[in-house]
TIROTI-29931 format. One record per residue: residue number from 1; residue in one letter; chain; y, z, x of N, C-alpha, C in turn. Coordinates in pm, 1 decimal. Atoms other than C-alpha are relative to their C-alpha. Example, Ala and Ser with C-alpha at 12.3 -4.5 7.8 and 13.67 -1.06 7.14 Angstrom:
  pos  code  unit        ny        nz        nx       cay       caz       cax        cy        cz        cx
    1     A     A    -119.0       0.0      89.0    -450.0     780.0    1230.0     120.0       0.0      90.0
    2     S     A    -119.0      -6.0     -82.0    -106.0     714.0    1367.0     109.0      73.0     -77.0
! end
This chain:
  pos  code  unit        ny        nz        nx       cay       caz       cax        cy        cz        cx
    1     X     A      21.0     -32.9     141.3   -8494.3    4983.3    4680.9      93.1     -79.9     -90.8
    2     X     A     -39.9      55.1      48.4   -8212.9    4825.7    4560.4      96.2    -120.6     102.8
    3     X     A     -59.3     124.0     -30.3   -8110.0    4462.7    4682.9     113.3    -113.1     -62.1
    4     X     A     -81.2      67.3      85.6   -7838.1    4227.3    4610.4      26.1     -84.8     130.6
    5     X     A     -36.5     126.0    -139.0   -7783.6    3886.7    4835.8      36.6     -72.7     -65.1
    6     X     A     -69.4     130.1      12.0   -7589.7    3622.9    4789.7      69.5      -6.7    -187.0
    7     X     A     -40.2     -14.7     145.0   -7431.7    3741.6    4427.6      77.1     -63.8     -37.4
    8     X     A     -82.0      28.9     140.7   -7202.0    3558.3    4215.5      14.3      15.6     -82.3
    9     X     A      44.7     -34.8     114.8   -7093.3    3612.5    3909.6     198.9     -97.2     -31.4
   10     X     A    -123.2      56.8      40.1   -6804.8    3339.5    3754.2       8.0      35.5    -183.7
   11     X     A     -34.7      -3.8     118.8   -6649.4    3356.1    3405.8      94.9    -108.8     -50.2
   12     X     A     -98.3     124.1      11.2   -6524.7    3014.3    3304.9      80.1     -57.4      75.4
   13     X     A     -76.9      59.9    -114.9   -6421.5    2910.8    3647.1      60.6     138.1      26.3
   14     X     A      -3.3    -107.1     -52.0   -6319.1    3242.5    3723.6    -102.6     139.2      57.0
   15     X     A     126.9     -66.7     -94.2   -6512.2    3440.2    4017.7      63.5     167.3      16.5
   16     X     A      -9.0    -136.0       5.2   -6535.2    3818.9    3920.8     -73.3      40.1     132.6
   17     X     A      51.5      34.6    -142.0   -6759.1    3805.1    4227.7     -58.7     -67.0      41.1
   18     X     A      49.4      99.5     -51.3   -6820.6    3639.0    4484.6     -62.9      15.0     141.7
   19     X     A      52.8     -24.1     -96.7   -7090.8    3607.4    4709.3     -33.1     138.5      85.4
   20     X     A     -16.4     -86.8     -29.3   -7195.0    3962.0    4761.8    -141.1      36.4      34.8
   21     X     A     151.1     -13.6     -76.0   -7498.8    4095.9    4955.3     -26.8     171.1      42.1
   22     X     A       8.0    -115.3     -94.1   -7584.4    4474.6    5072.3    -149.6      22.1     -83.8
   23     X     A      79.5     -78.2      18.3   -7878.6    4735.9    5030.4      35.3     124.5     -20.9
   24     X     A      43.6     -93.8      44.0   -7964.0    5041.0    4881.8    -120.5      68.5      41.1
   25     X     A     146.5       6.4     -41.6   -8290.5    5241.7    5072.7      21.5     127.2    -101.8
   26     X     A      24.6     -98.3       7.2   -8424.8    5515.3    4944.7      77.4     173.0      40.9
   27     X     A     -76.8    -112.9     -28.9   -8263.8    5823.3    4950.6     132.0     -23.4      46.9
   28     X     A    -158.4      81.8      -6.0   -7907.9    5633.7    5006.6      91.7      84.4    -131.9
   29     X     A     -75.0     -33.6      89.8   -7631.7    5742.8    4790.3     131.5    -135.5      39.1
   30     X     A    -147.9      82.3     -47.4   -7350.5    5447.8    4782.9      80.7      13.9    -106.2
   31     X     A    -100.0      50.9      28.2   -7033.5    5437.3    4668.2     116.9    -106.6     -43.9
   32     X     A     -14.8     130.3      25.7   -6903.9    5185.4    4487.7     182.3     -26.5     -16.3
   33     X     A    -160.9     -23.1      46.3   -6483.1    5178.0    4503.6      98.2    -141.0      -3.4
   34     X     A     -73.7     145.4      24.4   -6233.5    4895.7    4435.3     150.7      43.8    -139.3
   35     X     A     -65.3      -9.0      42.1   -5921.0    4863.4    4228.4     -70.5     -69.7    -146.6
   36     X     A      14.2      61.9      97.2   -5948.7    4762.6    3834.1     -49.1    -159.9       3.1
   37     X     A      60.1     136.5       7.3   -6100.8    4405.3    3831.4     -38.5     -49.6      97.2
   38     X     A      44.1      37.7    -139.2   -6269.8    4417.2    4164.0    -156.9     -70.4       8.9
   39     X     A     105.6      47.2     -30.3   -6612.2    4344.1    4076.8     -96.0     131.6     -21.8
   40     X     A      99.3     -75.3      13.9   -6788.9    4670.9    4037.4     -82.7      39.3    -119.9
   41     X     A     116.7     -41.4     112.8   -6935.1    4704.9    3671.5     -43.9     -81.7     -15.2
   42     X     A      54.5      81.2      -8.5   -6999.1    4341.3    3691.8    -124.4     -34.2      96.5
   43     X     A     138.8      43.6     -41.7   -7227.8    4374.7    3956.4     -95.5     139.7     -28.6
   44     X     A     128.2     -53.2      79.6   -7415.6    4672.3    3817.0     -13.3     -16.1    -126.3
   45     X     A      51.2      49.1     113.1   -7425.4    4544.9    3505.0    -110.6    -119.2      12.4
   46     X     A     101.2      99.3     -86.5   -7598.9    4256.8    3699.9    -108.3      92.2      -1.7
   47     X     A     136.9     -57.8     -62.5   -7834.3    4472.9    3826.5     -59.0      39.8     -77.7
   48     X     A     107.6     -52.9     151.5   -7919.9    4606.9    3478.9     -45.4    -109.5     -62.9
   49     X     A      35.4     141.2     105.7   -8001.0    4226.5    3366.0      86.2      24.6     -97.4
   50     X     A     -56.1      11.8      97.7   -7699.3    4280.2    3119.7      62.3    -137.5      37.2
   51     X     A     -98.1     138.2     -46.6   -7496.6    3981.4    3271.9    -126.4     -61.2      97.4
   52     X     A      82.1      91.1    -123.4   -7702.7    3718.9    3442.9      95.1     -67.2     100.3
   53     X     A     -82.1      33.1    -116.9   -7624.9    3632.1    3787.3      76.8    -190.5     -10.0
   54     X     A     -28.2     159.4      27.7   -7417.9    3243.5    3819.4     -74.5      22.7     114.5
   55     X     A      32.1       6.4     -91.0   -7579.3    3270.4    4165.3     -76.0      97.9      96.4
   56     X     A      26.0     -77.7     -61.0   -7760.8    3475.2    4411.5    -155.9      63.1     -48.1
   57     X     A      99.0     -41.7      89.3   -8063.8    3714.3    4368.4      57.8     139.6      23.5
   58     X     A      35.4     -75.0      -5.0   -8100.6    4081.5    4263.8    -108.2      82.1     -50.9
   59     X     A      96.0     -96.3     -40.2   -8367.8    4357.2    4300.9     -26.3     119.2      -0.7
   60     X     A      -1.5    -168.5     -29.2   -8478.8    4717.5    4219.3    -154.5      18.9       0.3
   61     X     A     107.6     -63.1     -85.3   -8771.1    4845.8    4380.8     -76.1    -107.2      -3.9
   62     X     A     118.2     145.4       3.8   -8909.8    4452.3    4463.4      14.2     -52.8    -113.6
   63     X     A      54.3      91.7     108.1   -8891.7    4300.6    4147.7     177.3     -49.4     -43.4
   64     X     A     -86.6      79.2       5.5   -8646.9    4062.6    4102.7      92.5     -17.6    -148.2
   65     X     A     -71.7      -4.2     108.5   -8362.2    4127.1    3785.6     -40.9    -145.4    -142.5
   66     X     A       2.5     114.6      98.4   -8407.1    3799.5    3655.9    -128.0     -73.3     -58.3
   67     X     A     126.9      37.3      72.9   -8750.0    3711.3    3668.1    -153.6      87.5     -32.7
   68     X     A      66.8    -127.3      41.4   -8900.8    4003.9    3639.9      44.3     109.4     -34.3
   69     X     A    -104.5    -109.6      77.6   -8671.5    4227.8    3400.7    -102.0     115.1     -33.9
   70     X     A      77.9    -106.8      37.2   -8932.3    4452.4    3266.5      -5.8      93.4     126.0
   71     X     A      29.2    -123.2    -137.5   -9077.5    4575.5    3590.3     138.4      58.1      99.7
   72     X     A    -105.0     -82.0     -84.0   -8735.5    4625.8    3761.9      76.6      69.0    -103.4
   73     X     A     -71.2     -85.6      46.5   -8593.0    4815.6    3457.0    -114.9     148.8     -41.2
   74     X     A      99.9    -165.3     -19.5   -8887.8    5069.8    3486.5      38.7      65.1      72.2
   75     X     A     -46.9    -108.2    -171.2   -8787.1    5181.6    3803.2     171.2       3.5      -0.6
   76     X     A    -143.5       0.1       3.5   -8418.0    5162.2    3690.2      52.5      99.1    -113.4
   77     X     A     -87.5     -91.3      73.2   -8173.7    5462.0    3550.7     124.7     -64.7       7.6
   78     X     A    -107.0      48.9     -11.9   -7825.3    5329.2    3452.2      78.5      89.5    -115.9
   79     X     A     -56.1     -72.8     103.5   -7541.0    5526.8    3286.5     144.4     -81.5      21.9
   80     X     A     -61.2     113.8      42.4   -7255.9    5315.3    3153.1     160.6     115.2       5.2
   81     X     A    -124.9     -38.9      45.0   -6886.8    5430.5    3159.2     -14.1      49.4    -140.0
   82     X     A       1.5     -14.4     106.3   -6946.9    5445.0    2793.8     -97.9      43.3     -89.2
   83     X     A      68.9      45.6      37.6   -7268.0    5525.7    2692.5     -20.4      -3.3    -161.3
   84     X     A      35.5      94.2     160.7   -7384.8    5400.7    2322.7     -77.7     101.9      -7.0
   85     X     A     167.7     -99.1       4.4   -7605.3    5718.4    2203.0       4.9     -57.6    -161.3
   86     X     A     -18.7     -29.9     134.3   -7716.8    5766.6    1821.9      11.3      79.1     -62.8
   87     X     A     -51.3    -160.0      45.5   -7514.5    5962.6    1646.3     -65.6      70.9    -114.6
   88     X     A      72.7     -67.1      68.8   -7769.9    6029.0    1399.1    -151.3      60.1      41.1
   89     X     A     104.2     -84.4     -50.4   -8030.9    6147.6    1635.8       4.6     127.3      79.4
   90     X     A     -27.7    -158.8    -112.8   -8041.3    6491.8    1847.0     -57.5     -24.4     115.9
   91     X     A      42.8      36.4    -124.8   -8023.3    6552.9    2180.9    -190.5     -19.7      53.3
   92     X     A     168.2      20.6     -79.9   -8407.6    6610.2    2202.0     -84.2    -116.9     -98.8
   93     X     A      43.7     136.9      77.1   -8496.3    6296.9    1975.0      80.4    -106.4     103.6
   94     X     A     -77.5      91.3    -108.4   -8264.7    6113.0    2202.4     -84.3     -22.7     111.0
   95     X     A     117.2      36.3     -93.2   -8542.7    6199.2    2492.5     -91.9     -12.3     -40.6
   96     X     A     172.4      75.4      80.6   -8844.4    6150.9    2257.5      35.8    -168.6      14.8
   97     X     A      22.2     144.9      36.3   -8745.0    5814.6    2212.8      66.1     -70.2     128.1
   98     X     A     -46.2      82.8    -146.7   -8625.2    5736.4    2582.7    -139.1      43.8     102.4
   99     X     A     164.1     -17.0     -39.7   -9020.2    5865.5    2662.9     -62.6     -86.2     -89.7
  100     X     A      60.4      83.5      61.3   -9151.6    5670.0    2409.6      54.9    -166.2      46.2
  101     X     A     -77.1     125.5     -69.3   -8930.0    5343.8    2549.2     -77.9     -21.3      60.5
  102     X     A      88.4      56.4    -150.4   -9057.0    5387.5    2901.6    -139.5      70.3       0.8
  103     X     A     140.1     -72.1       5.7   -9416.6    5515.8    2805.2     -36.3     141.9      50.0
  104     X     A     -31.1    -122.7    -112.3   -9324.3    5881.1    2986.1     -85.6      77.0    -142.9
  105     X     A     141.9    -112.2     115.0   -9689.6    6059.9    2831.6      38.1     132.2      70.3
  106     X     A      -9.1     -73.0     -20.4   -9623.4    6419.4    2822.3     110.9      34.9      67.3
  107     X     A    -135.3      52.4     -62.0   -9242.0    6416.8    2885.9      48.4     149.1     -35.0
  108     X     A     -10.5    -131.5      36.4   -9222.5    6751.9    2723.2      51.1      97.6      67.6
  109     X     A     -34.2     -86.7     -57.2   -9198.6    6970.0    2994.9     111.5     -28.6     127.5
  110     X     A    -134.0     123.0     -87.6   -8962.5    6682.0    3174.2     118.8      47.8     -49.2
  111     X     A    -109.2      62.4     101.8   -8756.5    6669.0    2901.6     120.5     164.0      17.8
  112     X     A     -33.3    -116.8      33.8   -8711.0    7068.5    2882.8      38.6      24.1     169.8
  113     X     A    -128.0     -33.7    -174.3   -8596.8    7119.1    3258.3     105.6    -118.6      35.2
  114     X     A    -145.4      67.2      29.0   -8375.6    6809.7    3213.5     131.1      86.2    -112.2
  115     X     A    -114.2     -59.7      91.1   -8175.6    7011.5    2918.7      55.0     135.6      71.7
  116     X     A     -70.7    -154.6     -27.6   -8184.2    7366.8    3112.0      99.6     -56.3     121.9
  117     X     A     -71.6      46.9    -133.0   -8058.8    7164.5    3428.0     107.4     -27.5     -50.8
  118     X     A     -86.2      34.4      33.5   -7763.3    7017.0    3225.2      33.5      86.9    -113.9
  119     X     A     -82.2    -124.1     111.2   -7676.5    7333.1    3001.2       7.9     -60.2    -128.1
  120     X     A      27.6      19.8     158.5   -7822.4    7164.8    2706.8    -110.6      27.0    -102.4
  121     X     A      92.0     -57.4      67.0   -8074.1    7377.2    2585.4      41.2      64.1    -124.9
  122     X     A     -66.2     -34.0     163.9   -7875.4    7537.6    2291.2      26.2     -95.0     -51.1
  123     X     A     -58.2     107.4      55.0   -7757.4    7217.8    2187.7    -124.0    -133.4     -49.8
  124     X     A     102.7     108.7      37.7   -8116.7    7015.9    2167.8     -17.1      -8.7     -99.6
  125     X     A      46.5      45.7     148.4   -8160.2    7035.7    1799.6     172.5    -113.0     -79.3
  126     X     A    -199.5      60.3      36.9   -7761.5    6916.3    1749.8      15.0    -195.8      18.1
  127     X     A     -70.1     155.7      38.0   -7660.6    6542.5    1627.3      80.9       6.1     118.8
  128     X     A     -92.9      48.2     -72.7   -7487.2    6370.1    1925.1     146.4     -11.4     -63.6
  129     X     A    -119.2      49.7      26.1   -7207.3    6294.3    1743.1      84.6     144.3     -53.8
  130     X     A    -101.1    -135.3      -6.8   -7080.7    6663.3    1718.1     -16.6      95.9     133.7
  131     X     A       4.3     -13.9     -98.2   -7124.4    6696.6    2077.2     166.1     -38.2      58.0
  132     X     A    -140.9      70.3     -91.0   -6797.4    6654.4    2322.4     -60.9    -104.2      87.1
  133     X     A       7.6      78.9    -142.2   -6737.5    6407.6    2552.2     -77.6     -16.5     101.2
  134     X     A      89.2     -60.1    -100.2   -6862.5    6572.5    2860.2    -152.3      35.9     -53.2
  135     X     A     155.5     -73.5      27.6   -7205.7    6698.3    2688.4     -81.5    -155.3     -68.9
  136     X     A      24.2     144.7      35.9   -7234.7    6336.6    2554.6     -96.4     -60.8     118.7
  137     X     A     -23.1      12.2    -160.0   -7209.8    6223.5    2900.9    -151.5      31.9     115.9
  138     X     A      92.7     -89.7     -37.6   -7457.8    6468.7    3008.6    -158.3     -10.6     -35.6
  139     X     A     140.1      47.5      70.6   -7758.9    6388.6    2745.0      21.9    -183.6      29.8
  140     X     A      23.3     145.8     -53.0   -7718.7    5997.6    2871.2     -33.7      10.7     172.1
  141     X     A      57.6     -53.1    -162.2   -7784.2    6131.6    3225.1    -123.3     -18.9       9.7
  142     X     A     109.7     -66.9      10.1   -8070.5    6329.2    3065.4     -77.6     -88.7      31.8
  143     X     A      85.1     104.5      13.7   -8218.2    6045.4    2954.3     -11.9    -132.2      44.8
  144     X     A     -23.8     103.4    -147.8   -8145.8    5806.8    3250.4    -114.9      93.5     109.5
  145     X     A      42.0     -47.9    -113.2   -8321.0    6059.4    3481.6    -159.8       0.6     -56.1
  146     X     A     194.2     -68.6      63.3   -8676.0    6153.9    3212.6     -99.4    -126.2      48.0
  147     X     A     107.0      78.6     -84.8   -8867.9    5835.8    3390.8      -2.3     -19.4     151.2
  148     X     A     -13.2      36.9    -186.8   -8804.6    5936.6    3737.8      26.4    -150.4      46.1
  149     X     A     -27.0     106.5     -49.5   -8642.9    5593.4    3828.6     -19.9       7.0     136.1
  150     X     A     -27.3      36.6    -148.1   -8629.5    5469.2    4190.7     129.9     -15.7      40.0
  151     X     A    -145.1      40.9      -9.7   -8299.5    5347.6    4124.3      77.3       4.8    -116.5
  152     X     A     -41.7      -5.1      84.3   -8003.0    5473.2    3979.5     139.9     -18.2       2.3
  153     X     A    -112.5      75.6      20.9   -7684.1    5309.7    3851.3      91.4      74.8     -56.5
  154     X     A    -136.9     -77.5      54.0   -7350.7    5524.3    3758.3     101.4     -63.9      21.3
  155     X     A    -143.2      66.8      11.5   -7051.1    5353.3    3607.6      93.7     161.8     -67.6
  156     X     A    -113.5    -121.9      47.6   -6744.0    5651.9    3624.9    -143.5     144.4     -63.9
  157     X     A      96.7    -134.6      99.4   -7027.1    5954.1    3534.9      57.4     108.1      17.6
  158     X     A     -41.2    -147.3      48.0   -6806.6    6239.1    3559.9     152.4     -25.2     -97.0
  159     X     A     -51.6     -25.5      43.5   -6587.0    6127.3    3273.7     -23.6     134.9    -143.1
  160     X     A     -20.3    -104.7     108.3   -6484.6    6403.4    3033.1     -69.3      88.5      46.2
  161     X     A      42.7     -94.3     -37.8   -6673.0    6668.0    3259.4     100.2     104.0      50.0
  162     X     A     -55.1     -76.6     -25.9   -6579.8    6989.3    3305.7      30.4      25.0     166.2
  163     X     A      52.6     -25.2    -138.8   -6549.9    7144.3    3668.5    -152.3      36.1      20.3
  164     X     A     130.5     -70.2     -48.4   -6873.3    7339.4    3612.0    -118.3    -164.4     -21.7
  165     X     A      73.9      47.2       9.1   -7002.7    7039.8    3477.1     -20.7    -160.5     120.6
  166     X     A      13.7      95.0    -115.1   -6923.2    6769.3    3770.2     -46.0      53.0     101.4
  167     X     A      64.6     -87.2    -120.6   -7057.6    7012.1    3998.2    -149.0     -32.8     -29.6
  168     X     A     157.2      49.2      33.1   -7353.7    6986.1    3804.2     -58.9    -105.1      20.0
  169     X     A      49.3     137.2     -76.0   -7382.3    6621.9    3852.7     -41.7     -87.7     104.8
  170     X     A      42.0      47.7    -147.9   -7344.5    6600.4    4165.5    -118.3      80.4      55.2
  171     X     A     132.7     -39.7    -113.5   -7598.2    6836.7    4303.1    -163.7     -30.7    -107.7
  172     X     A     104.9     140.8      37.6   -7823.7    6618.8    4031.6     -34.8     -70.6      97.7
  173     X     A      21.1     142.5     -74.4   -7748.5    6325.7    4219.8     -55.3      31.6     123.1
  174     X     A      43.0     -11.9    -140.3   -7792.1    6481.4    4575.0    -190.7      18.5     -46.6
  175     X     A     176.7     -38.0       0.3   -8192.7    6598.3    4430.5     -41.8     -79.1     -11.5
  176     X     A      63.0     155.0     -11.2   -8241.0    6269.7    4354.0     -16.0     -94.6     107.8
  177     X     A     -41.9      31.5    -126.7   -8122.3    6142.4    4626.9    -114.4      24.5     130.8
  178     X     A      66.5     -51.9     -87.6   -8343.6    6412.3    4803.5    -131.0     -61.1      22.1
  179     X     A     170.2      40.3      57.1   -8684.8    6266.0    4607.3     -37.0    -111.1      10.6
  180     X     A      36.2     171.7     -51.8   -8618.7    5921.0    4736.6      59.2     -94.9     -69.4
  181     X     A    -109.2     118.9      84.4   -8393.6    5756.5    4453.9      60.9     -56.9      71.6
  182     X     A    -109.6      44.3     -57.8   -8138.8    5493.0    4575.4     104.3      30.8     -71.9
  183     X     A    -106.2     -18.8     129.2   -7816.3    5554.8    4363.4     119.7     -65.5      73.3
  184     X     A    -123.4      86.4     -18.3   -7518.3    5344.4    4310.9      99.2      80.0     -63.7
  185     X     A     -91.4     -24.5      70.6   -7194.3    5525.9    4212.0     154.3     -23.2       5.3
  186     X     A    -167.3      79.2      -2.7   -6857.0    5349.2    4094.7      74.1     109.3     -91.6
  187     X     A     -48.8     -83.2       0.6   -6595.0    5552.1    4073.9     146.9      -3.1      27.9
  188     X     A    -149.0      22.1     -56.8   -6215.4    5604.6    4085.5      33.7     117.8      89.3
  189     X     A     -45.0    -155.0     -25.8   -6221.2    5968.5    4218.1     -71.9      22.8     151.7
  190     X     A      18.8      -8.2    -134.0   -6233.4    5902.3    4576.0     -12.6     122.2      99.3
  191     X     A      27.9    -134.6    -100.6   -6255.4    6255.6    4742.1    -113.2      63.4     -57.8
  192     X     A     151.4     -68.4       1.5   -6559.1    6378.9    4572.5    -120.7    -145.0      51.7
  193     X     A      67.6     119.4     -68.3   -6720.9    6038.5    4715.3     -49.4      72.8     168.3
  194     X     A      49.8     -18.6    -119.1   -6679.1    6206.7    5060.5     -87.3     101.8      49.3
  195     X     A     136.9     -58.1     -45.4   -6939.0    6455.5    5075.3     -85.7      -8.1     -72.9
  196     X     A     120.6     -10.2      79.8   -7150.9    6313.0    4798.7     -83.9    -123.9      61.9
  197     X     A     121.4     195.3     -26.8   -7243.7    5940.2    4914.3     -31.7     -14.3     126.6
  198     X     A      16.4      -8.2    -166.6   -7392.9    5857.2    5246.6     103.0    -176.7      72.2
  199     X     A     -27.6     100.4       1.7   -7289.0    5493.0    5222.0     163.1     -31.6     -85.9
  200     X     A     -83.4      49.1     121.7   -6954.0    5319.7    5057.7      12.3    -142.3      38.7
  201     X     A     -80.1     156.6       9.9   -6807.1    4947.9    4967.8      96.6       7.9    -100.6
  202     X     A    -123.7      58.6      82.3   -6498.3    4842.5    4869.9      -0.9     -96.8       4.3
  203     X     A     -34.6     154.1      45.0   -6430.1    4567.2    4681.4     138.3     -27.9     -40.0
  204     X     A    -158.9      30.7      43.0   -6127.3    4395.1    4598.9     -27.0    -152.8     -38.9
  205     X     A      21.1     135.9      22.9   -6111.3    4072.6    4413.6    -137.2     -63.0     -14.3
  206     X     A     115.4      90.5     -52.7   -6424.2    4000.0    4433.0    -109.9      18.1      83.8
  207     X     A      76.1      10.1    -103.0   -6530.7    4055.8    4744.2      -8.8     125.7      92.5
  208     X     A      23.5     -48.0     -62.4   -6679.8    4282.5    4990.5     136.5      10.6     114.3
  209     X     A    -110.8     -41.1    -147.5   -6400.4    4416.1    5253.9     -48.2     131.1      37.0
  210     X     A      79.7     -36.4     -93.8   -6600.7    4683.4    5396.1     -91.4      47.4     -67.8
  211     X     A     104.5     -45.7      17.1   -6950.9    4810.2    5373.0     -66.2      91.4     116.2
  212     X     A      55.9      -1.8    -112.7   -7127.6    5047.9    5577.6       6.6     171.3     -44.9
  213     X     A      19.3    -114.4      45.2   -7195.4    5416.0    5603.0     159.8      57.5      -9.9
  214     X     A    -179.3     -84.9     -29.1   -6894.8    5702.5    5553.6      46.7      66.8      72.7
  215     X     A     -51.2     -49.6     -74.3   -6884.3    5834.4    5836.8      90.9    -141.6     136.7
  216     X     A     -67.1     130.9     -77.6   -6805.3    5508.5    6032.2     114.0     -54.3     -56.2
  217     X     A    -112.0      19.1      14.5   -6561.1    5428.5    5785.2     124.0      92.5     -25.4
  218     X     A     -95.0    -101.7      -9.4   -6372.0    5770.3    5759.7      25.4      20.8     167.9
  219     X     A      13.9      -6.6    -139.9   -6449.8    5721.7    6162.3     185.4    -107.6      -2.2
  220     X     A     -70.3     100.3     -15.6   -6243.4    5402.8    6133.8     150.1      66.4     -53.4
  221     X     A    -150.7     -36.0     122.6   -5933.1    5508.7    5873.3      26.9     141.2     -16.6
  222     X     A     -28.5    -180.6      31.6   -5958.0    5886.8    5877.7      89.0      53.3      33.7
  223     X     A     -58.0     -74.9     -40.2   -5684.0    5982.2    6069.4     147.5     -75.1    -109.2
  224     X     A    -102.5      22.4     102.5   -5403.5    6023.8    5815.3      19.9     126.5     -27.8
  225     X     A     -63.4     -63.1      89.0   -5239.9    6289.0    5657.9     -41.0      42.4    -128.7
  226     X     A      79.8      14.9     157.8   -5367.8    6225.6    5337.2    -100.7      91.2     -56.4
  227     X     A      97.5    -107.7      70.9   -5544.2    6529.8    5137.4    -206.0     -82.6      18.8
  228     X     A     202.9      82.5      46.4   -5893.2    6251.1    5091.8      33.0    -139.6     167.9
  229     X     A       4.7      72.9    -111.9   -5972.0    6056.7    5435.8     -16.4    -168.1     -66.8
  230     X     A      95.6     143.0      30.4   -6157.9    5759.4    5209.9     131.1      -9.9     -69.2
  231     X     A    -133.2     114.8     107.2   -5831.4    5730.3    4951.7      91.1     -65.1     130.5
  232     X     A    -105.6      46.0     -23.1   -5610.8    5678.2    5265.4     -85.0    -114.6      79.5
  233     X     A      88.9     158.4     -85.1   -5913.5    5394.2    5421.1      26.1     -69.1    -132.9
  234     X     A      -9.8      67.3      82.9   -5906.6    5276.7    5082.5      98.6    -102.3    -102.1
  235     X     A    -110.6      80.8      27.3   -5557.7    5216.7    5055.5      44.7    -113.6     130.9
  236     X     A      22.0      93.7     -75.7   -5573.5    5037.9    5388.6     -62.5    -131.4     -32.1
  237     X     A     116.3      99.3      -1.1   -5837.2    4804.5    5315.8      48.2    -102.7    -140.4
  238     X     A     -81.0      51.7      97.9   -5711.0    4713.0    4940.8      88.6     -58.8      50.8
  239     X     A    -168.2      55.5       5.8   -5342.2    4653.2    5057.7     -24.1    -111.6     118.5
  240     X     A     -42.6     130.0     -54.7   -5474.9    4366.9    5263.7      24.8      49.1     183.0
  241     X     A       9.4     -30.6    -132.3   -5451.9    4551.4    5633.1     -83.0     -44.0      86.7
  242     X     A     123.5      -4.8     -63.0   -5837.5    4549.2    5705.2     -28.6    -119.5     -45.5
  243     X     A      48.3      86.3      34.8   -6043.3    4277.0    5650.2    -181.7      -1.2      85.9
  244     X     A     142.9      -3.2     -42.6   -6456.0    4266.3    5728.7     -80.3      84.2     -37.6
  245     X     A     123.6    -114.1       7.5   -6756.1    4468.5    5732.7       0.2      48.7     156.5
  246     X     A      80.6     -56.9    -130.3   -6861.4    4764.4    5929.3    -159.9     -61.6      21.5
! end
């Protein structure tokens, strides 16, 4: 569902990444972890056609980012570290016009079990911009999830969430997950990674230093001390110990 081979991505002679390749199937959940300037919003920003690749190809559900942008951002949900709403529209104008985008006829009764699912049914008539953080957060989800994508992209999505409400996210992501989505999620908060994703990669610099499911690599690095099995593989692998793919 979602592909990526042979990626590059330079910035004036400088290689944010380099040469990077894995998969995404269906019903996958990966993990995307790395230190500050490793390479991870650069390559899903790739994958959203925001940055074009210097090299390589990528792919969401068959259709190729670059030369066929339309059809692979149909089948694509992406939520941004940051997202950009309008603060002069309301949450349920926010999904009228993210059904009207992706042609989603009769989104209505979509739209309305997306808001009860994310505890924003009192709040649908309400201007974004007197929303918090977290409920922000939450209606860019909404309206990432109202065209049933195939594939979906999360940069940091449980900032400014509550507890009740990262709970909420995640057993989102797992239903999606359940219904056949692929999902990508980058992330600094390495212990809720280990019973949400099936898959992880760390990057560093650039580059791939391991890939592969999480039980093979909490197999590999798990025995530690350490409250989170993946922060103490992850500080392995970063600090230059490990080196390869599972």
């Amino acid at each position: 569902m979602i592909t990526v081979t042979n990626f590059s991505k330079h910035y004036n002679g400088f290689a944010a990444v380099k040469d990077l390749s894995f998969t995404v199937a269906p019903g996958q959940i990966l993990g995307l972890v790395g230190p500050n300037g490793a390479g991870k919003t650069t390559t899903l920003r790739a994958l959203c056609g925001i940055v074009p690749p210097t090299s390589g190809h990528l792919s969401i559900a068959n259709h190729d980012i670059v030369k066929a942008p339309i059809a692979a951002k149909r089948n694509l949900g992406y939520i941004p570290d940051d997202p950009r709403l309008f603060d002069t529209l309301t949450v349920w104008e926010h999904l009228a016009f993210t059904a009207a985008a992706y042609k989603v006829a009769d989104f209505e009764k979509r739209a309305e079990a997306l808001l009860e699912s994310f505890e924003l049914s009192q709040k649908r008539d309400t201007l974004v911009h007197n929303l918090s953080r977290g409920m922000r957060q939450k209606v860019a989800i909404a309206c990432a999830f109202l065209h049933n994508p195939k594939a979906i992209l999360f940069d940091e999505p449980l900032t400014g969430l509550d507890p009740q409400g990262i709970r909420g996210i995640q057993q989102a992501i797992r239903e999606r997950a359940r219904d056949g989505a692929a999902i990508i999620i980058s992330s600094h908060l390495l212990s809720l990674f280990e019973t949400l994703c099936t898959h992880v990669m760390v990057l560093n610099l650039g580059e791939c230093r391991r890939f592969g499911t999480m039980s093979d690599v909490l197999a590999e690095f798990g025995q530690s001390d350490s409250n989170s099995a993946l922060e103490a593989a992850y500080f392995t692998i970063t600090q230059g110990k490990a080196m390869g793919n599972v």
